[in-house]
VEXKOLPA-659062 format. One line per 3 residues: number of its first residue (from 1); for each residue z, y, x of C-alpha. Coordinates in nm, 2 decimals. Layout:
! VEXKOLPA-659062
NUM	Z Y X | ...
! end
This chain:
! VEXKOLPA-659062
1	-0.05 0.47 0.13 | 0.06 0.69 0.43 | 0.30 0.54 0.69
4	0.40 0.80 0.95 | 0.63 0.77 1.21 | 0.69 1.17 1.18
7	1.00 1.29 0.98 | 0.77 1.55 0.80 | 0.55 1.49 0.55
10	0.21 1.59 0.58 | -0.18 1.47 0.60 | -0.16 1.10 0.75
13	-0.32 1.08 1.12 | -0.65 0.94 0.97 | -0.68 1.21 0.69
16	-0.68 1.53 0.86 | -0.91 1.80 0.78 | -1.17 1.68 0.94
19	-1.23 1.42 0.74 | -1.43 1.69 0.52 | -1.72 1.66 0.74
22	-1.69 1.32 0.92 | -2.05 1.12 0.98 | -2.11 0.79 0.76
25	-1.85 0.87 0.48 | -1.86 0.67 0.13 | -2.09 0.75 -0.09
28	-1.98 1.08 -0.33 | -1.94 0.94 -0.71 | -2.17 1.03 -0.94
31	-2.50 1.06 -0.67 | -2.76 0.93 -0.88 | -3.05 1.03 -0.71
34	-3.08 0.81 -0.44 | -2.85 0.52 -0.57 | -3.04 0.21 -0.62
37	-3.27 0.26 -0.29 | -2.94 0.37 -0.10 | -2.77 0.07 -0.24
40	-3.03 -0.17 -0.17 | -3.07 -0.06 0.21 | -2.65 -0.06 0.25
43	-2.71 -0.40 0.10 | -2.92 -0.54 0.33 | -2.72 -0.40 0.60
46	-2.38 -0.53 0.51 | -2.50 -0.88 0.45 | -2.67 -0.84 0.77
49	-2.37 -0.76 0.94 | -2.11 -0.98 0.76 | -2.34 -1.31 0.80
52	-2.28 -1.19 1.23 | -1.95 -1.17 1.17 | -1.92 -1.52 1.03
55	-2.09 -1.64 1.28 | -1.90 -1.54 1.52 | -1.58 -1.65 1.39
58	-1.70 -1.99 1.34 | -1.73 -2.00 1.67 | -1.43 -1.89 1.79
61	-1.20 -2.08 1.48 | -1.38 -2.42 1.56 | -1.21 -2.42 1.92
64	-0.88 -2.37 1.74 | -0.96 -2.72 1.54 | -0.67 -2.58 1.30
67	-0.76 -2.70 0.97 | -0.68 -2.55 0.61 | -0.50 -2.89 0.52
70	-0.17 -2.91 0.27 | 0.04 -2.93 0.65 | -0.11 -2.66 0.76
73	-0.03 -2.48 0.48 | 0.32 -2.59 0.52 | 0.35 -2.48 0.87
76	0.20 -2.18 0.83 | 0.40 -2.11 0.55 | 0.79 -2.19 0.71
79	0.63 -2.00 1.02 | 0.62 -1.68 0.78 | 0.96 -1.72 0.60
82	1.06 -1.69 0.99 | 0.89 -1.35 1.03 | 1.02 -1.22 0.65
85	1.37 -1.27 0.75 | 1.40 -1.24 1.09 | 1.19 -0.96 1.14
88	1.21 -0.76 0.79 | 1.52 -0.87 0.54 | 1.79 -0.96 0.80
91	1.72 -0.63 1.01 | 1.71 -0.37 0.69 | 1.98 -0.50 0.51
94	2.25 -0.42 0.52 | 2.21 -0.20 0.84 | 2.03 0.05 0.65
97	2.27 0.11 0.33 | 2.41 0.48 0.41 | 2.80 0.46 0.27
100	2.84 0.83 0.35 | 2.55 0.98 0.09 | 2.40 0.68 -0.08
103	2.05 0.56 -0.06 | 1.89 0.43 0.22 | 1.92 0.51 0.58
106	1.51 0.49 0.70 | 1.56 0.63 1.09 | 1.61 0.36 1.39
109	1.50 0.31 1.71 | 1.35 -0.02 1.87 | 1.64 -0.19 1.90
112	1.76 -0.11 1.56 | 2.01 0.16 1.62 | 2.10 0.45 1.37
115	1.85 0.76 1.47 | 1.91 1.11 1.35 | 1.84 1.14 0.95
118	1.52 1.21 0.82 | 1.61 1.28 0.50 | 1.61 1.06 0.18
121	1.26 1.04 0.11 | 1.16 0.95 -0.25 | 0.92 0.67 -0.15
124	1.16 0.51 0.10 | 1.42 0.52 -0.15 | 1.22 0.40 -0.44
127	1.02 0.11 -0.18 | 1.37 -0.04 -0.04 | 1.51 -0.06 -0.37
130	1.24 -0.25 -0.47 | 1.28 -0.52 -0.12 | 1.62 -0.54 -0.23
133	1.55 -0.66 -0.62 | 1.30 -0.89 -0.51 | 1.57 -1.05 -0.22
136	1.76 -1.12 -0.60 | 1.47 -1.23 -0.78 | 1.32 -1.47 -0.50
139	1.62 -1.63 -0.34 | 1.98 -1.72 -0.54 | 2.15 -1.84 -0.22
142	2.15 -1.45 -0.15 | 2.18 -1.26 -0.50 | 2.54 -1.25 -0.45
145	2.52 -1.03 -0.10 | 2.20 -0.83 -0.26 | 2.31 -0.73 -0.61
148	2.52 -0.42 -0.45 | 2.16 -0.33 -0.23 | 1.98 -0.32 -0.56
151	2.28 -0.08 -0.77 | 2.26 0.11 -0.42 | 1.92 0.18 -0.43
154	1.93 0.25 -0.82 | 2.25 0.46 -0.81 | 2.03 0.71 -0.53
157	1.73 0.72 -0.74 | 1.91 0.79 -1.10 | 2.15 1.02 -0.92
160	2.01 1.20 -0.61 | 1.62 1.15 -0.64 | 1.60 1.26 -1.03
163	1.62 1.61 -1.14 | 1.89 1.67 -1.37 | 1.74 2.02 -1.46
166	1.40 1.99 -1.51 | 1.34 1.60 -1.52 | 1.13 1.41 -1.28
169	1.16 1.26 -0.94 | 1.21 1.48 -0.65 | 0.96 1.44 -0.35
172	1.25 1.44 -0.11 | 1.61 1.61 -0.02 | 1.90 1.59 0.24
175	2.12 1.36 0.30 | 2.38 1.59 0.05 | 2.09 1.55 -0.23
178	2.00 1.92 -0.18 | 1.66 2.08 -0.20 | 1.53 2.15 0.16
181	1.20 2.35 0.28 | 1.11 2.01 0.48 | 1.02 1.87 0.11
184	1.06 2.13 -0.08 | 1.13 2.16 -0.49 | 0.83 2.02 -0.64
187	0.69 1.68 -0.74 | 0.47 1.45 -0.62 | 0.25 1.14 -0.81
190	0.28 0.91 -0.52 | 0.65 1.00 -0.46 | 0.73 0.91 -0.88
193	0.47 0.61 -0.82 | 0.78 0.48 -0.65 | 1.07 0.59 -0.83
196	0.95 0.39 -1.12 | 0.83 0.10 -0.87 | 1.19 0.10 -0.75
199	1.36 0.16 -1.10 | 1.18 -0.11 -1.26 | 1.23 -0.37 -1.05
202	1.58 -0.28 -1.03 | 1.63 -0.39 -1.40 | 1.42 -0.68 -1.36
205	1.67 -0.78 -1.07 | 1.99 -0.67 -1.26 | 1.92 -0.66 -1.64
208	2.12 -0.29 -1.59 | 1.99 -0.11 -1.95 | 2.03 0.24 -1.66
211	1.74 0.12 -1.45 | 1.51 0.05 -1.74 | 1.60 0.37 -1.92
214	1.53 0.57 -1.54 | 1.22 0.39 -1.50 | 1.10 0.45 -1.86
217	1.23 0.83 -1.84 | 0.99 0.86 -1.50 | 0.68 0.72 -1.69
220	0.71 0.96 -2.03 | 0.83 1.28 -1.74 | 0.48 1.21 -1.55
223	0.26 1.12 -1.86 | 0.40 1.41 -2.04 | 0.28 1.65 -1.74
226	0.07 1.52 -1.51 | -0.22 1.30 -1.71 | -0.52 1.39 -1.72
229	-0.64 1.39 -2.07 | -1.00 1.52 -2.03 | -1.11 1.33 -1.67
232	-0.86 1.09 -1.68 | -0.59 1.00 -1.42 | -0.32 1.21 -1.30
235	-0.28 1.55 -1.12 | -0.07 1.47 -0.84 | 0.10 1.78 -0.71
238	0.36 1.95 -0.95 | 0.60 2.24 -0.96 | 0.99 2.13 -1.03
241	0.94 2.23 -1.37 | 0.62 2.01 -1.40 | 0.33 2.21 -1.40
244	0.05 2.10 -1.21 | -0.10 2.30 -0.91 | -0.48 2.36 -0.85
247	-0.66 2.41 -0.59 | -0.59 2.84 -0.50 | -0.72 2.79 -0.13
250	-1.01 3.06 0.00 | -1.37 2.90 -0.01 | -1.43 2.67 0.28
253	-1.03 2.61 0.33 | -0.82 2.36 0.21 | -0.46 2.42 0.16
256	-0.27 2.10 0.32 | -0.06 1.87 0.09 | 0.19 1.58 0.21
259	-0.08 1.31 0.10 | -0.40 1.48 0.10 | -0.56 1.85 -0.06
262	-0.33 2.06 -0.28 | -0.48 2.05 -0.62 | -0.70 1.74 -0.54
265	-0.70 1.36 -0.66 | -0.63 1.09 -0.41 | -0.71 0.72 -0.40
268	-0.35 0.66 -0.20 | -0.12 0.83 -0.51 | -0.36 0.61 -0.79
271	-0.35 0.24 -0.61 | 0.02 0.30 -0.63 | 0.07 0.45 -0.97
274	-0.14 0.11 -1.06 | 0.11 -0.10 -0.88 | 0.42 0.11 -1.05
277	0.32 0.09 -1.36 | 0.24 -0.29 -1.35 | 0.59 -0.30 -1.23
280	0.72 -0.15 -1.51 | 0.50 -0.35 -1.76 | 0.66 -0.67 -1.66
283	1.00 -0.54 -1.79 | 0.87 -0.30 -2.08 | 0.49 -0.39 -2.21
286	0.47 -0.09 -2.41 | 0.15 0.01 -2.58 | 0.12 0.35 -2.44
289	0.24 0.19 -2.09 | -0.05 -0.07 -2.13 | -0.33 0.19 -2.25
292	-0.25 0.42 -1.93 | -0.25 0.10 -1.72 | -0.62 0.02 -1.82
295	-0.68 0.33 -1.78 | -0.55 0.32 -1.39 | -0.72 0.01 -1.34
298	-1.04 0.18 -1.44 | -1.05 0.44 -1.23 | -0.93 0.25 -0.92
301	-1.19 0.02 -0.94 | -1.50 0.22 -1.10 | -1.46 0.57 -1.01
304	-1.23 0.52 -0.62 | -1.42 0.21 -0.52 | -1.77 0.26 -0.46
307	-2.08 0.04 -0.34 | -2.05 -0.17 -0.11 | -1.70 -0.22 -0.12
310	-1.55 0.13 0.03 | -1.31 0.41 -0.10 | -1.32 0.76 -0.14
313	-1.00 0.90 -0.01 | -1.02 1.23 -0.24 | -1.12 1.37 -0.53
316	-1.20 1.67 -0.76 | -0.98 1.67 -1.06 | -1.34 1.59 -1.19
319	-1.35 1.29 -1.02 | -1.63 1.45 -0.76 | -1.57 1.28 -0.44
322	-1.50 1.44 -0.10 | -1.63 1.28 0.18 | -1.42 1.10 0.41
325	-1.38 0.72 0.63 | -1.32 0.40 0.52 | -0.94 0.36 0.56
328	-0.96 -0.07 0.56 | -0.60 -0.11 0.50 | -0.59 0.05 0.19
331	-0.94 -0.13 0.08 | -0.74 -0.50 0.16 | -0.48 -0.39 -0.03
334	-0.63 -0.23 -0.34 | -0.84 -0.55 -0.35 | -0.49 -0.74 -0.41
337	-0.34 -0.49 -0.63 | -0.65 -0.47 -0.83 | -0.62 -0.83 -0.92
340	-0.25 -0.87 -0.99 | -0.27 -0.61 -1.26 | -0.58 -0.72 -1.41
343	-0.41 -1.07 -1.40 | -0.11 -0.93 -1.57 | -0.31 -0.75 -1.81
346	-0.58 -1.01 -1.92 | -0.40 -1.33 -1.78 | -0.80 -1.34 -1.58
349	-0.90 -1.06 -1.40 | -1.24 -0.99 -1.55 | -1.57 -1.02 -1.34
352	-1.56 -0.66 -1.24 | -1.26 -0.66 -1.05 | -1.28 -0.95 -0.90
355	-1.64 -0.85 -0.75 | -1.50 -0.50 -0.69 | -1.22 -0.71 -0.50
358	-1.41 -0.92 -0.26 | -1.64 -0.61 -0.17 | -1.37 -0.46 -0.01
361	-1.26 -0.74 0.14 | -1.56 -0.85 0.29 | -1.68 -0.45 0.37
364	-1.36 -0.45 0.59 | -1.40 -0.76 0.75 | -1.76 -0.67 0.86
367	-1.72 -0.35 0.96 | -1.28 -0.29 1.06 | -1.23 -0.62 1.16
370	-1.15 -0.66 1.56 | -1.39 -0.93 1.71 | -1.22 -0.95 2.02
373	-0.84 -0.96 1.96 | -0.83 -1.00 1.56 | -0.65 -0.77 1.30
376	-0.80 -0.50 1.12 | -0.86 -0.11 1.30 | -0.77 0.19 1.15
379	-1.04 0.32 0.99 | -1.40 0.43 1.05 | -1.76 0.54 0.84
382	-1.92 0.30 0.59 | -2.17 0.15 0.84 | -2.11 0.13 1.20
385	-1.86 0.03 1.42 | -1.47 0.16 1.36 | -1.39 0.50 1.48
388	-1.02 0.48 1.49 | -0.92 0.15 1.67 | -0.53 0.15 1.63
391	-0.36 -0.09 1.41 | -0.09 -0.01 1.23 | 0.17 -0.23 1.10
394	0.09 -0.21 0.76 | -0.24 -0.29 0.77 | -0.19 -0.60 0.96
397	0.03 -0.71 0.64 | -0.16 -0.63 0.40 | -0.49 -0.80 0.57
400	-0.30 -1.10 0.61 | -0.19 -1.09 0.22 | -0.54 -1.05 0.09
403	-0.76 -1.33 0.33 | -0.53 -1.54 0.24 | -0.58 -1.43 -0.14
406	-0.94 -1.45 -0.07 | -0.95 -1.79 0.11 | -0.74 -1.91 -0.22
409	-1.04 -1.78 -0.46 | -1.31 -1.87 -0.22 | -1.25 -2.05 0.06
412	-1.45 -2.38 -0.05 | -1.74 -2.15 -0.06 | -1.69 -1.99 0.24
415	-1.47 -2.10 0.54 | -1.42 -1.71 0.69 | -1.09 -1.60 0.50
418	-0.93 -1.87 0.66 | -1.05 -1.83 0.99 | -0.98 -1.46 0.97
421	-0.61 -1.52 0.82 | -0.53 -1.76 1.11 | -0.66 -1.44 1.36
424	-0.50 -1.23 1.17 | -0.15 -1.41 1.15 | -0.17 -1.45 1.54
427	-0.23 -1.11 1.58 | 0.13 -1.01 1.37 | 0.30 -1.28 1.56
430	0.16 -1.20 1.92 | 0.15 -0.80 1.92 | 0.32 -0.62 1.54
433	0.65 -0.82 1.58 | 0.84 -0.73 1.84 | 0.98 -1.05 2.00
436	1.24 -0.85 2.24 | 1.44 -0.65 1.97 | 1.25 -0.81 1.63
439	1.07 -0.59 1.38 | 0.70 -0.46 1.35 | 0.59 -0.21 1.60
442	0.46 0.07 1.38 | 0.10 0.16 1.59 | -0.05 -0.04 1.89
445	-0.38 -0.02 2.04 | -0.66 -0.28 1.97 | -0.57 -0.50 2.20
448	-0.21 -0.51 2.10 | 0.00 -0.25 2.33 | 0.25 -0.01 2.13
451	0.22 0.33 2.08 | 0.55 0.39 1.91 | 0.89 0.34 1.97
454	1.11 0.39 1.61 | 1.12 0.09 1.41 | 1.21 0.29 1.12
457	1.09 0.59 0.92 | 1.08 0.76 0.58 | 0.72 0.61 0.59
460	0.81 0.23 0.69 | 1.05 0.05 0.49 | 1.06 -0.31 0.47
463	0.82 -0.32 0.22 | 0.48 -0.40 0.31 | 0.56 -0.61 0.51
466	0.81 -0.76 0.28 | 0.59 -0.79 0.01 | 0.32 -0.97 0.24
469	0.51 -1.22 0.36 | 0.64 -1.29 0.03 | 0.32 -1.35 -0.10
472	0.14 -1.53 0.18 | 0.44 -1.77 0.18 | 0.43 -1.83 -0.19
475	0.00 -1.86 -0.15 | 0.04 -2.13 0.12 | 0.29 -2.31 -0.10
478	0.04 -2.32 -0.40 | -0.25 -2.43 -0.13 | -0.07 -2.73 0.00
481	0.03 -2.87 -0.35 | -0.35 -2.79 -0.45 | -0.56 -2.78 -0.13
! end
């Protein structure tokens, strides 16, 4: 999922153009011709290069003599409620709620001072409203102060973000709720991805019928124009009135989108459309719902994921892959999202996903994984070493959510998810929070220096890094009563 520190939507940093013709891409879907020699040499290597990699971190975790033990767990665990409030929950809320016009406020500077508006960006809107329901669903000593957060966010979405006229969710608008050339009129799939994210979460939070009905409205809007009948999946980019746009760029050019190609398929709108619908199938298991979310779940893991454990970024409406890098925070993350909806689907998620799941996980670590100073780079080809060595916030959270997912699966097997989560976790406390004004630094170098100032943006909420913590915390919890 893109999470920019500009104010206008566009192409993330590390999926420009020239990701059309970048070296050591993932393999194209559907290349049959080569397949099971290419897949056997990629094999080789990747085992090749993981079993180094475990090596190494033996090495350097047996120094630490920090043991996965029930009090580790436990310490480990009260150290991340620290980070969750003090550096997420108690700095959003309620400094972000905008009195004036509603919604969300989602510009601040380091020290956590109103910026100038960005706008109220649909996914902003639909991710904090989302923080705030889970603040009611996880903790009762604060329901009381979050309850208003939540009818906040949902009042926005129901009543600013959702076209009146023509029905859907609107990528973005002004602080007045009116259309702007900065987002323009149209929709986007990863925009309404979390709408109904937001809207759903809302009612489980509330039990208001108006965020149920808003959620359910955004499903049977984007269903009703933007599935893909024939190839599956859904068109992303619409007109106001629904209809969806194809690629009209000259040969050899691609028009530029605010997630990726204009006309094209994307893995960063579908791994999010699988985690809104999921949402929304907690509250409402409907048996259209449930057939669209196999459907997702299916072409996430067998048609976006690829051998040996990598993503396409984008996609012919066909489901042809464009070539592109590895982006490893997405690949941790799908891994997690992957399983909680199979989970939720089949109680067990089946074989498939949970190899599909540990391929990514171990791809990243072998290949995006910083030796030297922990965390996970940006991105970088299928095989070799990372081309983009930032490290974004988000990644960072999401790595840390999904070794420590891994380590629960298989960490009797294999002692590296642990290892890695305990580099990992150092890494978020020593150099993504900020321990002067609190927060995560949005962008550092490898080695842990910022590159960015703003806390906020209209592409970081408090919701990856929400979610993470709320999850690792929960995790360690379940480890120490079953170690």
């Amino acid at each position: 999922m893109p999470c920019r520190t500009g104010s206008r939507p566009r192409w993330p940093r590390r999926t420009t153009c020239r990701v059309l013709a970048f070296f050591g891409a993932p393999r194209l879907a559907g290349d049959a011709a080569l397949k099971s020699t290419r897949l056997a040499l990629l094999s080789l290597l990747l085992c090749a290069a993981f079993g180094a990699t475990q090596k190494i971190s033996t090495q350097q975790t047996m120094s630490t003599e920090v043991q996965p033990t029930p009090a580790t767990y436990l310490k480990l665990a009260a150290e991340v409620d620290g980070a969750l409030h003090n550096d997420d929950l108690n700095l959003w809320f309620p400094r972000s709620i905008d009195h004036e016009h509603g919604g969300f406020h989602s510009h601040f500077t380091r020290d956590w001072q109103w910026a100038p508006s960005d706008g109220k960006f649909s996914v902003f809107q639909g991710r904090m409203t989302w923080v705030a329901s889970q603040v009611v669903l996880r903790d009762p000593d604060k329901k009381v102060e979050f309850l208003p957060y939540v009818r906040q966010g949902l009042d926005f979405l129901q009543n600013g973000m959702w076209d009146k006229q023509d029905g859907g969710f609107f990528w973005g608008l002004d602080d007045e709720g009116k259309i702007t050339p900065q987002f323009g009129d149209g929709k986007q799939l990863y925009g309404i991805d979390f709408c109904i994210y937001g809207a759903a979460a809302a009612y489980q939070a509330t039990g208001d019928p108006r965020a149920l009905e808003l959620a359910k409205n955004g499903f049977y809007w984007l269903d009703q124009h933007a599935h893909d009948s024939v190839n599956g999946g859904y068109f992303e980019t619409l007109t106001r009135q629904g209809q969806p746009v194809l690629p009209n760029a000259p040969p050899g050019q691609i028009e530029e989108g605010p997630i990726g190609p204009v006309g094209f398929k994307s893995m960063n709108a579908h791994i999010h459309l699988l985690e809104a619908l999921t949402e929304l199938y907690r509250v409402w298991p409907d048996a259209t719902l449930r057939a669209r979310l196999e459907e997702i779940l299916s072409v996430v893991r067998d048609k976006i994921c690829v051998e040996p454990g990598v993503m396409n970024l984008y996609f012919t409406n066909d489901w042809h892959a464009i070539p592109g890098p590895d982006s490893y925070g997405h690949d941790v993350e799908t891994a997690y999202l992957m399983l909680e909806t199979d989970e939720l689907l089949h109680t067990h998620a089946s074989e498939k996903t949970e190899r599909m799941a540990k391929m990514l996980v171990d791809h990243a670590l072998a290949y995006g994984w910083d030796k030297t100073n922990g965390g996970f780079f940006e991105n970088g080809p299928t095989f070799g070493p990372a081309v983009d060595t930032r490290k974004e916030w988000w990644v960072q959270c999401e790595g840390l959510n999904a070794l420590l997912l891994m380590h629960q699966r298989y960490g009797k097997q294999n002692p590296i998810y642990f290892e890695r989560f305990l580099e990992q976790w150092a890494f978020i406390k020593n150099h993504t929070i900020d321990s002067q004004f609190h927060g995560t630094v949005n962008m550092t170098t490898a080695d842990g220096k910022p590159l960015t100032e703003d806390k906020g943006s209209i592409w970081k909420a408090g919701y990856h890094d929400g979610r993470a913590f709320w999850n690792v915390s929960a995790r360690l919890r379940e480890l120490a009563q079953n170690p």
